[in-house]
N, C-alpha and C positions, 0 to 999 in steps of 0.2 A: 630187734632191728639193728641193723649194721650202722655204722657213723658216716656212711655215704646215704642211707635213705634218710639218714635222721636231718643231714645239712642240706639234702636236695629230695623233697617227698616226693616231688614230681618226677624224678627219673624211677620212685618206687612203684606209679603209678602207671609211668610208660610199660616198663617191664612188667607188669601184670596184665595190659592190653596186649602186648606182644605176647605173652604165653595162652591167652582167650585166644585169640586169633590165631594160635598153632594149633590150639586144641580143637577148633570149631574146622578150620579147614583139614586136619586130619582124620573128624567124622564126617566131612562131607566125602573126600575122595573116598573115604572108605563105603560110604553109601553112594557114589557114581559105582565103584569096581561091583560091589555087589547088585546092585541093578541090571549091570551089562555083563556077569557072569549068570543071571538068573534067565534074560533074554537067550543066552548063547543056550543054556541046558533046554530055553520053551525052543527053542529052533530044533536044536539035536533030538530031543525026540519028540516031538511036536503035540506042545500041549500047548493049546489056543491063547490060556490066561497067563502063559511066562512069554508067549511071546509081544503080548498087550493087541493080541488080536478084539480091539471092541470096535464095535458097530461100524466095520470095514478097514480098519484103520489098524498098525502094527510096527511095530521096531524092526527096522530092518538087519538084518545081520552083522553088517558093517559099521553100523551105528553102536551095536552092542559090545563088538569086538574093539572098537573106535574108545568107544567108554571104559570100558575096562582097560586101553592102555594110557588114554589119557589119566585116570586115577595114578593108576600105578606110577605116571610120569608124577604127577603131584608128589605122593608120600616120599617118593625117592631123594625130592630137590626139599621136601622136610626136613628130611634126617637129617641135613646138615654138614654130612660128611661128603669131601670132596669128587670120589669116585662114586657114589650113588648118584649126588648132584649130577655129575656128567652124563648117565647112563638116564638118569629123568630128564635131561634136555635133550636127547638123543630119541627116546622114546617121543616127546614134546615134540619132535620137530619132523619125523612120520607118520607120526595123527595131522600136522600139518601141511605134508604133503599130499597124503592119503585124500582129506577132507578137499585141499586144494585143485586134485584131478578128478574129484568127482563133479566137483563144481564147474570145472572147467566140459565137464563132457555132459552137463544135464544144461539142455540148451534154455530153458523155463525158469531153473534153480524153484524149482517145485519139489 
C-alpha cells in the first residue's frame, strides 16, 4: 500500500470504483460495436438472425451502423488521450446529429 492509501483508504477505494467503472463501460462499448458490426454483416448479406429479423421486427441499418459509431465514440473518450478524446466527441456528436434528423423526419417517432 502507498502512504497516501494508508492516511486516506477512502481515496484507495474511490480509485478502485473508478477503474470498475472503466472496465465495465469498456466491455459494454465493446459489446454495443460488436452488435452493430454483427447487424451490419445480417444486412450485407442477409441472414434473417444477424439482422434480428423475429416475428416481424429487425435492426435497422442505421441503428447498426449508429451503434457501432457511437461505441467506437465511447472507447475513444476512454483512452484518455487528448486527440482520441477529440475524435470520440466528434464521432458523439454525428450519431447525434444523425439520430437528431431522423427524428426530426419520422413524423410519429415510431
Amino acid at each position: 500500500m502507498s502512504k497516501s492509501s494508508q492516511k486516506f483508504p477512502e481515496l484507495a477505494l474511490i480509485a478502485h470504483r473508478s477503474d470498475s467503472l472503466r472496465r465495465f463501460s469498456t466491455l459494454m462499448s465493446a459489446l454495443v460495436i460488436t452488435g452493430g458490426v454483427l447487424a451490419c454483416i445480417g444486412w450485407q448479406f442477409r441472414i434473417p438472425l444477424l439482422r434480428g429479423d423475429f416475428k416481424g421486427t429487425f435492426i435497422a441499418p442505421n441503428t447498426a451502423l449508429l451503434s457501432v459509431l457511437f461505441g467506437t465514440s465511447l472507447l475513444l473518450q476512454l483512452k484518455g488521450l487528448l486527440r482520441a478524446s477529440r475524435i470520440g466527441k466528434i464521432l458523439a456528436y454525428c450519431c447525434f446529429c444523425v439520430s437528431g434528423n431522423h427524428l426530426r423526419r419520422t413524423p410519429h417517432w415510431v
